[in-house]
BAFI-3210 file (N, C-alpha, C; in Angstrom, 3 decimals, decimal comma, padded with zeros to 6 digits):
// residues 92
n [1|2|3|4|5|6|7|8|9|10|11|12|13|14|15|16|17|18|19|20|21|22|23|24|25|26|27|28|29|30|31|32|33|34|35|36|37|38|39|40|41|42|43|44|45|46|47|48|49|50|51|52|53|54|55|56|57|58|59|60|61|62|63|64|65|66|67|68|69|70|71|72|73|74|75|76|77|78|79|80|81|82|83|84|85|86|87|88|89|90|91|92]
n.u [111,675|111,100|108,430|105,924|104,504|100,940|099,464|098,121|096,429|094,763|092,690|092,034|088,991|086,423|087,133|088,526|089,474|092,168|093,439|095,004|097,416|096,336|093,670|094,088|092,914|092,720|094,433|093,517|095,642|097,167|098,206|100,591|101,246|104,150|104,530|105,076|103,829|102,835|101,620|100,491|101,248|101,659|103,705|102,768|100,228|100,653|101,517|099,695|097,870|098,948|098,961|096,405|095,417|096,809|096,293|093,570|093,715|094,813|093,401|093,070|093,394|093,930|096,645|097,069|100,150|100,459|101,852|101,380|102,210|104,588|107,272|109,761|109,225|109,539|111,888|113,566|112,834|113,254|113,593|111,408|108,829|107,597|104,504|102,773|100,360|097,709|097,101|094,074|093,790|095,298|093,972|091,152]
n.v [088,799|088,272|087,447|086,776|087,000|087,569|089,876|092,394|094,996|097,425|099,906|102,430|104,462|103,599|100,310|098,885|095,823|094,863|091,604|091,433|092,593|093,354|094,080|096,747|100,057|103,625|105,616|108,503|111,223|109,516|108,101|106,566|103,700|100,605|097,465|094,621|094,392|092,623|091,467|094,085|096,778|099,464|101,590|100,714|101,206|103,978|105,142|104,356|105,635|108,197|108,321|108,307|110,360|112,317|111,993|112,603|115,648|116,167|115,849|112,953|109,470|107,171|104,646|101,156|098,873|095,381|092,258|088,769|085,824|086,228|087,901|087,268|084,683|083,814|084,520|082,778|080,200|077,860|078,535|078,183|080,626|082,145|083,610|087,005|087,336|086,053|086,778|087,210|088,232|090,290|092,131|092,667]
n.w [082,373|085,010|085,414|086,123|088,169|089,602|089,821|092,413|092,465|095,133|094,637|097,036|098,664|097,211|097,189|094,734|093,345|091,373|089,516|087,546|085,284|083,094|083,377|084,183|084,972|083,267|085,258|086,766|088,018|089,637|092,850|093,858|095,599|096,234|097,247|099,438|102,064|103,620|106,427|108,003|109,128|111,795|110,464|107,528|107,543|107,586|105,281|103,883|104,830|103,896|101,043|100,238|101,520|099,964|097,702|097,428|098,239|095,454|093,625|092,418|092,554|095,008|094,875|095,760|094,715|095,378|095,735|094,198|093,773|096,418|095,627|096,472|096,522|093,717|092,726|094,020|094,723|095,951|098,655|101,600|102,294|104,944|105,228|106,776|106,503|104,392|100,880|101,184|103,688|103,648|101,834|103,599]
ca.u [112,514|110,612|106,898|105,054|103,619|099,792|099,681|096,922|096,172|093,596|092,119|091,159|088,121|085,117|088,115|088,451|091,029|092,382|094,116|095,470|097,484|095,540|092,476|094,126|091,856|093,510|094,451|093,598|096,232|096,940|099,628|100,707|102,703|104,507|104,997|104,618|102,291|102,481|101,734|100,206|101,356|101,410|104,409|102,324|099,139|101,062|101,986|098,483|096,892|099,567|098,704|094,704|095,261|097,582|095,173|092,568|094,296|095,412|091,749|093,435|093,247|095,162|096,936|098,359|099,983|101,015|102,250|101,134|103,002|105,588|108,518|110,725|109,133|109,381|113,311|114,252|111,429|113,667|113,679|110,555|108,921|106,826|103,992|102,444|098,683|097,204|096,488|092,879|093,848|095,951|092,467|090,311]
ca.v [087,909|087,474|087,683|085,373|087,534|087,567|091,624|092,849|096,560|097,919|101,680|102,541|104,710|102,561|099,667|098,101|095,057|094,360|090,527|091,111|093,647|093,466|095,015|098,098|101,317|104,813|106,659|110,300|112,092|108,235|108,615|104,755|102,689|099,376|096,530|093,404|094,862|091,300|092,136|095,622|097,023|101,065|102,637|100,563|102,320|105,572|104,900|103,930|107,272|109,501|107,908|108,905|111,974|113,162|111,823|113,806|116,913|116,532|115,240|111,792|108,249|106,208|102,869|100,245|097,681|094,369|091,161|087,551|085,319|087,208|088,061|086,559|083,255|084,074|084,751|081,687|079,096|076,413|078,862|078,600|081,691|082,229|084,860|087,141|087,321|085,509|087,804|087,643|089,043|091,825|092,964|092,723]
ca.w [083,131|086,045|084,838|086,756|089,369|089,613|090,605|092,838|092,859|095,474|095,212|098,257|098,813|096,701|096,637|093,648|093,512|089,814|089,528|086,544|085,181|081,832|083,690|084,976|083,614|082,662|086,747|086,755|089,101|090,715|093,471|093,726|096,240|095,678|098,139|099,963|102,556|104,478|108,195|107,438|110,033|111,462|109,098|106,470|107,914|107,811|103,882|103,076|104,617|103,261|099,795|100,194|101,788|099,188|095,727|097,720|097,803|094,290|093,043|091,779|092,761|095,078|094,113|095,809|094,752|095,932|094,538|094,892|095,376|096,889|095,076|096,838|096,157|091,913|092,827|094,599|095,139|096,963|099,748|101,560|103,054|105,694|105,154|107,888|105,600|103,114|100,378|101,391|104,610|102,868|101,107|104,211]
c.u [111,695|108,879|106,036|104,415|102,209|099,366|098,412|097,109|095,185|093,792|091,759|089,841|086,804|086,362|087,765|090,245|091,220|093,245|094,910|096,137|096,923|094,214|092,599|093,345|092,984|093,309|094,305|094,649|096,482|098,573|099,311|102,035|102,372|104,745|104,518|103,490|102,032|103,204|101,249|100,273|101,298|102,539|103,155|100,748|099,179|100,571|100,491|097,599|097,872|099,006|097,190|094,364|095,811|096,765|093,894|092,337|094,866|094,023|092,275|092,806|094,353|095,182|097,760|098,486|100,496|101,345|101,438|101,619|103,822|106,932|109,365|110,454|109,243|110,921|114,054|112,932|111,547|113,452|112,355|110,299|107,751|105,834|102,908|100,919|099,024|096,861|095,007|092,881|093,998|094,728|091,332|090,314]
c.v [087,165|087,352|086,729|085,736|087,751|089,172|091,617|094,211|096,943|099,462|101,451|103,687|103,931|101,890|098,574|097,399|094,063|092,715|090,075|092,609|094,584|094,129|095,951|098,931|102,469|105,074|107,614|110,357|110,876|108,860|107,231|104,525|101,380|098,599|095,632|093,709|093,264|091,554|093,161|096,034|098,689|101,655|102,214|101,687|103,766|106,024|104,955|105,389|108,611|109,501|108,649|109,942|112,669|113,054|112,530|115,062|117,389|116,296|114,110|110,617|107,597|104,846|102,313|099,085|097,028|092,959|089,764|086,524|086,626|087,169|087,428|084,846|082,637|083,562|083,561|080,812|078,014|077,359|079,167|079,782|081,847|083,370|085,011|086,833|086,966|086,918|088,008|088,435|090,861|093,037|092,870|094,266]
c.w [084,180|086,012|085,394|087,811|088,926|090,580|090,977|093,273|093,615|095,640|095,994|097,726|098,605|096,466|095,367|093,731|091,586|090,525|088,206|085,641|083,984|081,980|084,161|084,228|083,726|084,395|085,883|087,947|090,158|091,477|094,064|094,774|096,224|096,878|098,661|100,919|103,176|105,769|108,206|108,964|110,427|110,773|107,987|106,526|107,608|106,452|103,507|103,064|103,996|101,702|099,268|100,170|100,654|097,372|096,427|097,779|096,344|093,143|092,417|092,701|093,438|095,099|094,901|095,220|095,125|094,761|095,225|093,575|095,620|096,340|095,159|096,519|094,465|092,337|092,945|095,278|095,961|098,408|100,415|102,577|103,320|105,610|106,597|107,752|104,812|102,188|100,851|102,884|104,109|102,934|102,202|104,541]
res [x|x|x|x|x|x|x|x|x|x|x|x|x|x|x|x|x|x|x|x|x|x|x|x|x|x|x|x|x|x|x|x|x|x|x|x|x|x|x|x|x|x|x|x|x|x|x|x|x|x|x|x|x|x|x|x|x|x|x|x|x|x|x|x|x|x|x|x|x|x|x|x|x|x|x|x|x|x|x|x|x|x|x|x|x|x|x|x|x|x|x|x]
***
């Protein structure tokens, strides 16, 4: 339906940032969160180290991912919307 998102996944630790969801590889033990992540702010901070801490304790991999554009702009495109980061912020 809505297929038009350009997905960006970053592992943290050695980060690796896929742009496509055609280059994801096989996770071991991945413990993955989903979201916009524009403004990264401290809950998102919280989210990000619970994610690390917890594929470290389990010996896996953690995943986030994000979207670009932003969802909301796939959904309804007349409406425009203000973002807090550029994706290249996001990934700094």
């Amino acid at each position: 339906m809505y297929n038009t998102f350009k997905t960006v996944t970053v592992i943290f630790a050695a980060m690796r940032v896929f742009r496509n969801l055609d280059q994801l590889p096989q996770f071991s033990n991945a413990v993955i969160t989903i979201g916009t992540f524009d403004g990264v702010h401290n809950g998102h901070k919280v989210i990000i180290r619970n994610i690390v801490q917890s594929a470290k304790e389990n010996d896996g991999e953690s995943v986030i991912i994000t979207f670009h554009p932003h969802p909301r702009n796939i959904i309804n495109p007349q409406q425009a919307l203000l973002h807090l980061n550029t994706i290249e912020e996001k990934l700094a």
